[in-house]
DSSP file (Angstrom, degrees, kcal/mol; ACC not computed):
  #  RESIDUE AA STRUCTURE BP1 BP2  ACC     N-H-->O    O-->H-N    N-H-->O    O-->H-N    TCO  KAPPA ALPHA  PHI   PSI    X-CA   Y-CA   Z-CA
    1    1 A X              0   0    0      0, 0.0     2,-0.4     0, 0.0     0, 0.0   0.000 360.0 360.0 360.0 145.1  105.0  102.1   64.3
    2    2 A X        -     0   0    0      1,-0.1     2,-0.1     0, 0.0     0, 0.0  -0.606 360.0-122.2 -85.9 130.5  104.5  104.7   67.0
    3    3 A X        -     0   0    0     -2,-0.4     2,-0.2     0, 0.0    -1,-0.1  -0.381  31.2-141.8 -42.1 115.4  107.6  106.6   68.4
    4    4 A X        -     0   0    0     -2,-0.1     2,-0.3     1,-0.0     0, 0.0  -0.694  14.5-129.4 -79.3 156.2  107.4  105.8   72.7
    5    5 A X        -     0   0    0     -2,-0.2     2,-0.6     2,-0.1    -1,-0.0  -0.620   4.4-139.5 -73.3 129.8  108.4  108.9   74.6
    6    6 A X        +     0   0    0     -2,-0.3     2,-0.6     2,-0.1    -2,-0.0  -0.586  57.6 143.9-109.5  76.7  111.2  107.8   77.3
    7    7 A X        -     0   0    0     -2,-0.6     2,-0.5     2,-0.1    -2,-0.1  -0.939  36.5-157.2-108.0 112.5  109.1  110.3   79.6
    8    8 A X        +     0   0    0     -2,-0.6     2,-0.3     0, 0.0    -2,-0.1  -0.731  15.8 179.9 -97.8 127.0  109.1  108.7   83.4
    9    9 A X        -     0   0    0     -2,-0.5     2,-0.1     3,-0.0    -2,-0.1  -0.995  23.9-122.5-158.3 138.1  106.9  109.2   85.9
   10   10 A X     >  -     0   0    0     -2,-0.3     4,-1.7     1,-0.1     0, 0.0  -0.138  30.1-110.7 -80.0 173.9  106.7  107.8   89.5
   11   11 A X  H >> S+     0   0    0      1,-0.3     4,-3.8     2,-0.2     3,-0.8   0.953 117.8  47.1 -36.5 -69.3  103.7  105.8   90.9
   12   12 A X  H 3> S+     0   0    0      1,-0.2     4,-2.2     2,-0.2    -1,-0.3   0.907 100.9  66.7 -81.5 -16.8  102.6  108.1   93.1
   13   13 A X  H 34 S+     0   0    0      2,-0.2    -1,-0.2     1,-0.2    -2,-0.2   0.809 104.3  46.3  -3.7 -58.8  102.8  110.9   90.5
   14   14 A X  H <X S+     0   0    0     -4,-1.7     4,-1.7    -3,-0.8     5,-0.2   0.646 115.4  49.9 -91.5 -21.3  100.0  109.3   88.3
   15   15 A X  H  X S+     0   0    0     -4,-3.8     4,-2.9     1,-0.2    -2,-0.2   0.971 111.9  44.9 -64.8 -46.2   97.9  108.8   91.6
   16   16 A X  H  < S+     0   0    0     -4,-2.2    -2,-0.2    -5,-0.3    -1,-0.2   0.395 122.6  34.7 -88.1   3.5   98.3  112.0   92.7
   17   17 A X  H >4 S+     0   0    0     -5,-0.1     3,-1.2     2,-0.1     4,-0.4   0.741 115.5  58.3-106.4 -38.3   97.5  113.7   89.2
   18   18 A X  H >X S+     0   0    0     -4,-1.7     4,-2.2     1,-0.2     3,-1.4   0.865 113.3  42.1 -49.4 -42.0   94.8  110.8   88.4
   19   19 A X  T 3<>S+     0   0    0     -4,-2.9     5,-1.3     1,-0.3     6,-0.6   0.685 111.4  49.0-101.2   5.8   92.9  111.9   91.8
   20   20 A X  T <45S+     0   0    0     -3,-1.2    -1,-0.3    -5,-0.2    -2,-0.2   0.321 115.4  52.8 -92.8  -0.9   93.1  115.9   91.4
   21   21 A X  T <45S+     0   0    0     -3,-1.4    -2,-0.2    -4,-0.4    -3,-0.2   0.740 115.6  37.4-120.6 -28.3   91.8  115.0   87.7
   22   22 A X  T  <5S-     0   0    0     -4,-2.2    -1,-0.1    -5,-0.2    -2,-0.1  -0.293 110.4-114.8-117.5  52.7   88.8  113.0   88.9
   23   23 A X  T   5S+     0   0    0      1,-0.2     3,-0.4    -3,-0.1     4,-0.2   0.696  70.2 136.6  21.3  47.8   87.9  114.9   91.7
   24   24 A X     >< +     0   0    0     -5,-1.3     4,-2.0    -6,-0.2     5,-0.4   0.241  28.9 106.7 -93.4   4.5   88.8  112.3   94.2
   25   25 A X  T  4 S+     0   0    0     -6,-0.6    -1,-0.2     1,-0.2     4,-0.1   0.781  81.7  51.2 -61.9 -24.7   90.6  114.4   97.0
   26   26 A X  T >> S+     0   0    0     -3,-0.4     4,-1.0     1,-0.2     3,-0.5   0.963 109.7  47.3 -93.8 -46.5   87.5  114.2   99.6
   27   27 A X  T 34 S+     0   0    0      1,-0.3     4,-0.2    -4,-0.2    -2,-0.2   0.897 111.2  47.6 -75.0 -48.0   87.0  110.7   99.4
   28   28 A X  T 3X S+     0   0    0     -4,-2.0     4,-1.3     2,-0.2    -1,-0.3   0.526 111.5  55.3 -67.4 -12.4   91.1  109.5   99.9
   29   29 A X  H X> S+     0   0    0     -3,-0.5     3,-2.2    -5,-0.4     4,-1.9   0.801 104.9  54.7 -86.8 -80.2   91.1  112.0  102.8
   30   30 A X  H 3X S+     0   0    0     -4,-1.0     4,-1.6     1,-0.3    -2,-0.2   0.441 113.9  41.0  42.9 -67.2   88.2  109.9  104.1
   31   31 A X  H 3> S+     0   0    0      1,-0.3     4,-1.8    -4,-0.2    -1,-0.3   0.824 110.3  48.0-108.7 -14.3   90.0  107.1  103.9
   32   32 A X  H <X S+     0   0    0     -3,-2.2     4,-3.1    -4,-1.3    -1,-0.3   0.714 106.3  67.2 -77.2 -11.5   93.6  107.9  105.1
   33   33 A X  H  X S+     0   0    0     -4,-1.9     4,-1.9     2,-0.2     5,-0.3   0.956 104.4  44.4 -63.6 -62.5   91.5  109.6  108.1
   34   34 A X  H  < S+     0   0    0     -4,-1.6    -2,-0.2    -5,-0.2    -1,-0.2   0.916 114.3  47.8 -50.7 -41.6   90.5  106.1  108.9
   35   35 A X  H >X S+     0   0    0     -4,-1.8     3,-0.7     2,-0.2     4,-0.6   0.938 107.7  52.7 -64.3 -56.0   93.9  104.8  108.5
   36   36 A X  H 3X S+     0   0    0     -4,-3.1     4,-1.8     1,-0.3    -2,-0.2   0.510 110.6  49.9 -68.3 -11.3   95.7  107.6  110.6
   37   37 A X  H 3X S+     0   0    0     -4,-1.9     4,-0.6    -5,-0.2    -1,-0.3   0.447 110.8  45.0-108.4   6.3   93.4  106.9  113.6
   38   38 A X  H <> S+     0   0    0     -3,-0.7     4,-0.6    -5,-0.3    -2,-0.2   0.658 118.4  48.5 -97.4 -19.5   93.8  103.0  113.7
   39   39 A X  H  < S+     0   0    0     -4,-0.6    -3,-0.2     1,-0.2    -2,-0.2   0.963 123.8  30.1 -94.4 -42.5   97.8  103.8  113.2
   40   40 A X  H  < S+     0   0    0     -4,-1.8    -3,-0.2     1,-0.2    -1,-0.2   0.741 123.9  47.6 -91.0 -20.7   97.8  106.6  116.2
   41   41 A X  H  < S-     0   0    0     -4,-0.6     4,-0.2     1,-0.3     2,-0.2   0.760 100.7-142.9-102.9 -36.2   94.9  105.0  118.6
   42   42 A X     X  -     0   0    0     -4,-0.6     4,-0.9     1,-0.1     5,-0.3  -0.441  32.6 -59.0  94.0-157.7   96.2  101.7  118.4
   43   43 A X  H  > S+     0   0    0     -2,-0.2     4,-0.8     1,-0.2    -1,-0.1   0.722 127.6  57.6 -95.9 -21.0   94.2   98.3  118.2
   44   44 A X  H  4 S+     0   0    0      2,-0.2    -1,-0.2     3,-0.1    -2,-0.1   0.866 109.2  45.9 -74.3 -33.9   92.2   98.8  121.7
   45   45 A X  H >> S+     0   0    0     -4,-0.2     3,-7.2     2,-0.1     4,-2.1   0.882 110.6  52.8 -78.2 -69.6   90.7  102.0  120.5
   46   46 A X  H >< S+     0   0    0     -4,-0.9     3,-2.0     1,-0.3    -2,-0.2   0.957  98.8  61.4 -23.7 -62.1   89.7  100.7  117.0
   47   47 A X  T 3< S+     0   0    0     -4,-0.8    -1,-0.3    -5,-0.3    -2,-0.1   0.757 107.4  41.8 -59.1  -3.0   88.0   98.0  118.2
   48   48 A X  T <4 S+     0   0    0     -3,-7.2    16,-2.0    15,-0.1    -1,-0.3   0.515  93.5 101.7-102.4 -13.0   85.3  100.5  120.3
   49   49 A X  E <<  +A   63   0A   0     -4,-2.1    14,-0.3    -3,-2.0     3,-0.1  -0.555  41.5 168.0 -66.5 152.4   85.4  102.7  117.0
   50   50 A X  E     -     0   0A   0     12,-0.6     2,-0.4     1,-0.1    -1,-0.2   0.264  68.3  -3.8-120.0 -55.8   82.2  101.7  115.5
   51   51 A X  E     -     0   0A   0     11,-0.5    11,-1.9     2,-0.0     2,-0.5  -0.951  49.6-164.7-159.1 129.1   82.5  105.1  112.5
   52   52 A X  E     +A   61   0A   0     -2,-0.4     2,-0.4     9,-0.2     9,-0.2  -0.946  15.9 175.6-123.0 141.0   84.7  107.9  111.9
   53   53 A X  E     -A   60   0A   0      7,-2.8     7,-1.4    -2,-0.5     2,-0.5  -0.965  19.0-151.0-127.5 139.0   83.3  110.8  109.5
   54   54 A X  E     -A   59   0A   0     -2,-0.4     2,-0.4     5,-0.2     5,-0.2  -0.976  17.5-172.6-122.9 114.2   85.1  113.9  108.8
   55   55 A X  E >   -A   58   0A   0      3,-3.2     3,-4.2    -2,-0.5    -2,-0.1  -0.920  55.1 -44.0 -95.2 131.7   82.7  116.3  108.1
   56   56 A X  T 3  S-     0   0    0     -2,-0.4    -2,-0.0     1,-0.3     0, 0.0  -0.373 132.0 -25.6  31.7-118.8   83.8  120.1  106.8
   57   57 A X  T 3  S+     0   0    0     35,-0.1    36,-1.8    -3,-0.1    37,-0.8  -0.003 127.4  98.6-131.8  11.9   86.7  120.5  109.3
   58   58 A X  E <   -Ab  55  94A   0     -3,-4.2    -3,-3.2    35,-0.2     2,-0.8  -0.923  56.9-146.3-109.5 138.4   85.1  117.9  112.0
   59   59 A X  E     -Ab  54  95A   0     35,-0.9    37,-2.5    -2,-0.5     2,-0.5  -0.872   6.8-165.3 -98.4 121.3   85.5  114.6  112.9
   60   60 A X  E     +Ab  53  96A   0     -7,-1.4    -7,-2.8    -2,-0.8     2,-0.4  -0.728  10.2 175.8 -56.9  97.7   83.1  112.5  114.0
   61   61 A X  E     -Ab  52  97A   0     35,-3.0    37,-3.0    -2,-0.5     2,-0.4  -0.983  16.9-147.1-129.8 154.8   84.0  109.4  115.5
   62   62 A X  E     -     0   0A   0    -11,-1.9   -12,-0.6    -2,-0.4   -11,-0.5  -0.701  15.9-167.8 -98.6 150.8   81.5  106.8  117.1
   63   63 A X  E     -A   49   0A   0     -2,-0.4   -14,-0.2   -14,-0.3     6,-0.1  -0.846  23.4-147.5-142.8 110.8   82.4  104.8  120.0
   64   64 A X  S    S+     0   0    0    -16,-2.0     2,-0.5    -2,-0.3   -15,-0.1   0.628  82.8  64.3   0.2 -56.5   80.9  101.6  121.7
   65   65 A X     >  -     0   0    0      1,-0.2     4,-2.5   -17,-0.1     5,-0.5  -0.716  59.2-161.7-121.7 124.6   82.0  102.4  125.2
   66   66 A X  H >> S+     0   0    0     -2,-0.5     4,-3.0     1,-0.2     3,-0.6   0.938  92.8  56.4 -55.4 -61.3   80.9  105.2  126.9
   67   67 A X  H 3> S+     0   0    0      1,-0.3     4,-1.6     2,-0.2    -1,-0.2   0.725 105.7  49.6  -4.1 -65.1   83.9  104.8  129.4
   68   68 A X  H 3> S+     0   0    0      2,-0.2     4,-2.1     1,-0.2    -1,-0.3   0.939 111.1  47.8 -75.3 -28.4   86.5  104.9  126.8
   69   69 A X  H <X S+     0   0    0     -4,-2.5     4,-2.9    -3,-0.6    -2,-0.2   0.926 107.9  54.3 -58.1 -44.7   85.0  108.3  125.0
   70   70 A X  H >X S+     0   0    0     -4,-3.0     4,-1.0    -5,-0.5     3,-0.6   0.964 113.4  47.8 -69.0 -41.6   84.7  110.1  128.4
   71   71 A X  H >< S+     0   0    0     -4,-1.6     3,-0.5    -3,-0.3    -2,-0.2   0.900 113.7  40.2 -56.0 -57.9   88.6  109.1  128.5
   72   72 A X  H >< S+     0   0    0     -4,-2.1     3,-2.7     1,-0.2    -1,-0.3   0.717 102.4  79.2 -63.1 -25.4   89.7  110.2  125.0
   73   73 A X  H X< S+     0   0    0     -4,-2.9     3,-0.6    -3,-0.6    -1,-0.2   0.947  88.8  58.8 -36.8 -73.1   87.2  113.3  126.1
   74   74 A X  T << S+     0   0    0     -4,-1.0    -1,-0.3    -3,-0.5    -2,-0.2   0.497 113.3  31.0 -32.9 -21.2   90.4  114.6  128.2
   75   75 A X  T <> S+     0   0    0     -3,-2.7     4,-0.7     1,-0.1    -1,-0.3  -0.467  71.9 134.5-162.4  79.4   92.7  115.0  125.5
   76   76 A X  H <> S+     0   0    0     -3,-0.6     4,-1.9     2,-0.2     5,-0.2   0.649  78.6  50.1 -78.2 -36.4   91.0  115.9  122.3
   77   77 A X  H  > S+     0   0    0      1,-0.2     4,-3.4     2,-0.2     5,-0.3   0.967 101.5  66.2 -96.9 -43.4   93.0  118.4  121.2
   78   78 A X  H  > S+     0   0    0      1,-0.2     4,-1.5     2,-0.2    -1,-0.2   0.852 108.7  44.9  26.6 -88.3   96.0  115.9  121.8
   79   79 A X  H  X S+     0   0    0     -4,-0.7     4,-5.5     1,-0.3    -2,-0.2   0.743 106.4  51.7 -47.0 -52.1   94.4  114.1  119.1
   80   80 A X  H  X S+     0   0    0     -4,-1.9     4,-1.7     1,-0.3     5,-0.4   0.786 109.1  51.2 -59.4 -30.4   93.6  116.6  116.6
   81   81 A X  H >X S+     0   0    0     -4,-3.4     4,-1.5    -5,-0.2     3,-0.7   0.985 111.0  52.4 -76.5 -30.7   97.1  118.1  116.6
   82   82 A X  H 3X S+     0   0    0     -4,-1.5     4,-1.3     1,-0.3     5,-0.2   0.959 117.0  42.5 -73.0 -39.4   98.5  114.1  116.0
   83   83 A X  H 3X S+     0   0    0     -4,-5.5     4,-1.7     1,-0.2    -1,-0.3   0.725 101.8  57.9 -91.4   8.9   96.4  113.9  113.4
   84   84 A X  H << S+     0   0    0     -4,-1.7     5,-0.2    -3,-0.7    -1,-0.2   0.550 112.9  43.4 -69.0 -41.8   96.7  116.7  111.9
   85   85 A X  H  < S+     0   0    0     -4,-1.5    -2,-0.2    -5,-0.4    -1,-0.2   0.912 105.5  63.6 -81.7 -33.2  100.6  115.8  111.5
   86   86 A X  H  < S+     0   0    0     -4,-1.3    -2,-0.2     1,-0.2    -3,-0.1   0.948 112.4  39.0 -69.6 -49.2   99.8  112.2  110.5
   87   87 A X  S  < S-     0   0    0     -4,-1.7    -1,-0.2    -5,-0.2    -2,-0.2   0.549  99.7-136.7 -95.0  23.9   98.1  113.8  107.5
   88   88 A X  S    S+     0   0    0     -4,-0.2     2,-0.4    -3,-0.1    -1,-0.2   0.567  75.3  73.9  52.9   7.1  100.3  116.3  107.0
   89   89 A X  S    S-     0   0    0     -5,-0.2     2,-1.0    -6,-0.2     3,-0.1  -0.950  90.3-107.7-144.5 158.0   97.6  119.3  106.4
   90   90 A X        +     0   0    0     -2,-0.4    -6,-0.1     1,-0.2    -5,-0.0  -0.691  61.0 150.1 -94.8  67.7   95.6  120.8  108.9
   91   91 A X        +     0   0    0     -2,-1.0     2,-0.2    -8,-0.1    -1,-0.2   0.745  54.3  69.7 -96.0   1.9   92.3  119.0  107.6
   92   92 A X        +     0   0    0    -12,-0.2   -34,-0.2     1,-0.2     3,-0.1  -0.781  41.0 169.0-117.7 166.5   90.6  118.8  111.4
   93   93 A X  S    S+     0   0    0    -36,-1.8     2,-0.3    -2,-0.2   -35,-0.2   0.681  72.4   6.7-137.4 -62.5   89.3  121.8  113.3
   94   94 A X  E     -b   58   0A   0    -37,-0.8   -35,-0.9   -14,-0.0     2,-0.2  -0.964  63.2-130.0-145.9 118.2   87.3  119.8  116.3
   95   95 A X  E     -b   59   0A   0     -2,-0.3     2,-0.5   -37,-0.2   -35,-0.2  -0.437  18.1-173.3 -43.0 119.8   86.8  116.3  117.5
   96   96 A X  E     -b   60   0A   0    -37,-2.5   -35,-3.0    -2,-0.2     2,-0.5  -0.994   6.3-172.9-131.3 121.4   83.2  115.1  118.1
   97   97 A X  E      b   61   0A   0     -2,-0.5   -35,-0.2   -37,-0.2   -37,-0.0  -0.998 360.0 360.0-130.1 142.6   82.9  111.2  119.9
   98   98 A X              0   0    0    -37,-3.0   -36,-0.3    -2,-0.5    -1,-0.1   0.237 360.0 360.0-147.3 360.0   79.7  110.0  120.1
């Protein structure tokens, strides 16, 4: 019978080496991008979001109402720095709503 190792390692340890091993870093930014703008926009914004893309160092987000975009228009940069903090790395550069 084989000797176990009493080597311990937390949860998010084996995520975070499991997704640097399988080149998964673009896609989980992806998705926490989506997640950090439903957490900071709140549920009124979400619901006009139609699609958020982060492309190279932009995001892309689609919007339904012309009305609310020209609003969010006003304080882009606003945005970028909050989410930029939500994700703890600087992964956006410029805000695009369309």
């Amino acid at each position: 019978m084989a000797k176990r190792k009493n080597d311990s390692f937390s949860v998010k340890d084996l995520m975070a080496s499991f997704i640097k091993e399988n080149n998964l870093s673009k896609g989980m930014q992806k998705l926490e991008i989506e997640e950090a703008w439903a957490l900071l926009m709140g549920q009124g914004v979400v619901s006009y979001t139609t699609k958020i893309q982060l492309q190279n160092k932009t995001l892309v987000v689609a919007l339904s109402s012309s009305v609310l975009r020209e609003e969010l228009s006003y304080g882009k940069e606003k945005i970028i720095k909050m989410l930029n903090e939500e994700m703890g790395e600087k992964l956006i550069a410029k805000l695009m709503l369309v």
